[in-house]
C-alpha positions in Angstrom: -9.9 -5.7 16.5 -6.3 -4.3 15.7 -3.6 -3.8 13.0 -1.0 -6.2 13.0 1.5 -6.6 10.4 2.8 -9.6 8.8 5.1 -11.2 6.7 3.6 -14.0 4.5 4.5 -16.0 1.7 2.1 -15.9 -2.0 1.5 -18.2 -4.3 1.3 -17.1 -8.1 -2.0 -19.4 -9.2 -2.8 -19.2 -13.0 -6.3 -18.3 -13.9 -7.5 -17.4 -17.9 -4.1 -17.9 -18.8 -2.5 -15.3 -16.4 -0.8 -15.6 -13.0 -2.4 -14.1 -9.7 -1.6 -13.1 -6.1 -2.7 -15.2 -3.6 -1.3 -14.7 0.1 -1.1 -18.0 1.8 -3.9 -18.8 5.1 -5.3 -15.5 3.7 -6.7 -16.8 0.9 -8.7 -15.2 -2.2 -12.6 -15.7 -1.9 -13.0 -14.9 -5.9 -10.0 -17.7 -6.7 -11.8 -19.8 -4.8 -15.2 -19.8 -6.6 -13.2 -19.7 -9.8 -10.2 -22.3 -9.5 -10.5 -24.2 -6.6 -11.9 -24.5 -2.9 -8.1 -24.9 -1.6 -7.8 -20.6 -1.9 -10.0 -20.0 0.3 -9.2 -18.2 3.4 -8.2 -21.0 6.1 -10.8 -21.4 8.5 -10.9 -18.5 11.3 -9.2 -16.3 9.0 -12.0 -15.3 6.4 -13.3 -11.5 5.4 -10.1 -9.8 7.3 -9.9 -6.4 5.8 -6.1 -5.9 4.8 -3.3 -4.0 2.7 -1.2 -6.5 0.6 2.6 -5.3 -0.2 4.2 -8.1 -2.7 7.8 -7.8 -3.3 7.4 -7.3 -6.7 7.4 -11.1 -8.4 9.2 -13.0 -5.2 6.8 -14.9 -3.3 5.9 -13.2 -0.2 3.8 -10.3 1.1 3.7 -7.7 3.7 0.3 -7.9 5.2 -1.1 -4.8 7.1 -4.7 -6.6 8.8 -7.0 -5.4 10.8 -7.6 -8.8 13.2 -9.3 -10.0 16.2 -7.3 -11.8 18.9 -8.2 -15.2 17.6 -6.9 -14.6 14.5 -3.5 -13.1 15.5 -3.3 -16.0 17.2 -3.5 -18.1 14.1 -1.1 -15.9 12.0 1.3 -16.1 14.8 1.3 -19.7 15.1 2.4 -20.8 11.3 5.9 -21.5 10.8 6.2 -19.6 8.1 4.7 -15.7 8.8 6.4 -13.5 10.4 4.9 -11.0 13.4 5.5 -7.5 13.7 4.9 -7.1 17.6 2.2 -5.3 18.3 4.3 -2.7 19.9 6.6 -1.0 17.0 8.4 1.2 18.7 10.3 -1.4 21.3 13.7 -1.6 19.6 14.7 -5.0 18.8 17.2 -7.8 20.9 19.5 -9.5 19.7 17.2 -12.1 19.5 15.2 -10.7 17.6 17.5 -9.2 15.0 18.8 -13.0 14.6 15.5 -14.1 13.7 14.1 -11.3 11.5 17.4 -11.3 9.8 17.0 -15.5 8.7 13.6 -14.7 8.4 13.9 -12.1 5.5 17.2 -13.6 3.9 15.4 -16.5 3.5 13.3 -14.8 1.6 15.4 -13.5 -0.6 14.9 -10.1 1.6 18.3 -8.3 2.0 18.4 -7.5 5.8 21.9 -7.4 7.0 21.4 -3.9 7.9 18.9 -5.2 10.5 20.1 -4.4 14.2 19.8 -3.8 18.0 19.9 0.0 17.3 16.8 0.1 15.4 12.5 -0.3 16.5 10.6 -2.8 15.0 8.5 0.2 13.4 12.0 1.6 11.4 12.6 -1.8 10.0 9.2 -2.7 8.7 8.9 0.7 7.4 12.1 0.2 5.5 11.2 -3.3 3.9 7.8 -1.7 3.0 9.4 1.2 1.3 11.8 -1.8 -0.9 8.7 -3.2 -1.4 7.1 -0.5 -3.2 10.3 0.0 -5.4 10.6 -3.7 -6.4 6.6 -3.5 -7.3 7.8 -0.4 -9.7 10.0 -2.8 -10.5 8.0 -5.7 -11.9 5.6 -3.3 -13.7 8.5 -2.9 -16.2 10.1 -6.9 -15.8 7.6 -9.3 -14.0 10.3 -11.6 -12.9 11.7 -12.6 -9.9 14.5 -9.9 -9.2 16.1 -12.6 -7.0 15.5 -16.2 -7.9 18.0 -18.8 -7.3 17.1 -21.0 -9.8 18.3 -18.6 -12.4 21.3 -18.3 -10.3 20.6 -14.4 -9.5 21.2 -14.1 -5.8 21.8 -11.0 -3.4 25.2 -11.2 -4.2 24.8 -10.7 -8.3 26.4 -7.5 -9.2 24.4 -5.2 -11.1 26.4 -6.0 -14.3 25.9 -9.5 -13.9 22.2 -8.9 -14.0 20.1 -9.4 -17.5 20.4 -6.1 -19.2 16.2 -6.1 -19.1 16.6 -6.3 -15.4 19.3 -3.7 -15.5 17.0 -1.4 -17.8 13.7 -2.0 -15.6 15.6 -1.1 -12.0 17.2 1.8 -13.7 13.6 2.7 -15.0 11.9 2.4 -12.0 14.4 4.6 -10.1 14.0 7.6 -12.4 9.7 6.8 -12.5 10.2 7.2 -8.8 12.6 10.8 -9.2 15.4 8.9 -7.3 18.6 9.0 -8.0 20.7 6.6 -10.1 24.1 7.2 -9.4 24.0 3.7 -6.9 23.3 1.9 -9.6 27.0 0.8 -10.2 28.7 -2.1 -12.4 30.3 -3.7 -9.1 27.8 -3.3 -6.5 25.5 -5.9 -5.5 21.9 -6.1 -5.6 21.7 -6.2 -1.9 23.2 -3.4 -1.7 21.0 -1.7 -4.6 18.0 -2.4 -3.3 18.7 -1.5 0.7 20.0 1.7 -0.5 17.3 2.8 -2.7 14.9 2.0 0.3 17.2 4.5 2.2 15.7 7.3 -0.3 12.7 7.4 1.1 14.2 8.2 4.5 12.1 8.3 7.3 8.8 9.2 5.5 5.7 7.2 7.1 4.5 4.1 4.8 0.5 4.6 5.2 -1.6 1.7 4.4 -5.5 0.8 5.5 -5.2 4.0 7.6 -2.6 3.3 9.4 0.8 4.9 9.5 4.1 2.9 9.6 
């Protein structure tokens, strides 16, 4: 067994009226008994003993597992997770940047700032730490702070945001003793959310025991 780290998308099923996490291949054991057979863990991937970092409403999770071989090998396989290598301190090729950077954006992820210069480790530690700010996030606005189908993109400025979006980021910052003075008319949410990751500096993310 090993921790590996992963990025995988969710699905947001309804149950009793409200909506739930589910990580896709991961599945949810208790959805399963209570909605349908179709969340449970895919086969080869059942009772994996993980951490589960959602980017506050937006579909996707960073997954910190504890995993046999066999089922890295799984996870690695699906078009649609991304792998942390197993070594986090390599620094990344070009390559590599090229791929994590669609990989993310796709996502809805900013990672522009992605590059050559930094380790695997730095980079996932970053996206962790906008993770948790986006989750303080969606405790005050449960929506989607990036959702193309309400045409709020990476490139919305912050005034062209919903003023309960506006209220909640601002919110969140000052819950988290951070400073607000980012959080300008003209800049864009990429921006805002890379460089309120940046606050956290280089301060280990620690999840199941295990330090980022």
């Amino acid at each position: 067994m090993a921790v590996r780290i992963y990025v995988i998308p969710t699905t947001s099923p309804i149950f009793n009226g409200k909506p739930w996490r589910c990580v896709k291949y991961l599945g949810d054991t208790w959805l399963a008994a209570r909605i349908d057979a179709s969340f449970a863990p895919e086969v080869g991937l059942e009772n994996i003993q993980s951490s589960r970092h959602y980017y506050g409403a937006n579909p996707v999770a960073i997954v910190i597992a504890d995993v046999t071989p066999a089922q890295n090998t799984i996870l690695s396989g699906k078009p649609d997770v991304l792998t942390v290598p197993a070594n986090m301190d390599d620094d990344l090729s070009a390559g590599a940047v090229s791929t994590t950077q669609n990989f993310l954006e796709s996502l809805h992820i900013p990672a522009g700032w992605v590059s050559t210069a930094l380790t695997y480790r730095a980079v996932i530690r970053k996206i962790l730490w906008l993770f948790m700010y986006v989750q303080a996030v969606q405790g005050l606005y449960n929506v989607p702070l990036v959702d193309s189908g309400t045409g709020i993109t990476q490139s919305s400025t912050f005034e062209r945001l919903p003023q309960a979006q506006q209220d909640a980021m601002t919110q969140a910052v000052n819950l988290l003793g951070f400073s607000t003075a980012g959080l300008q008319p003209s800049t864009t949410l990429r921006t805002l959310l890379k460089n309120l990751a940046d606050q956290w500096g280089d301060v280990p993310f620690e999840s199941l025991g295990f330090n980022v």
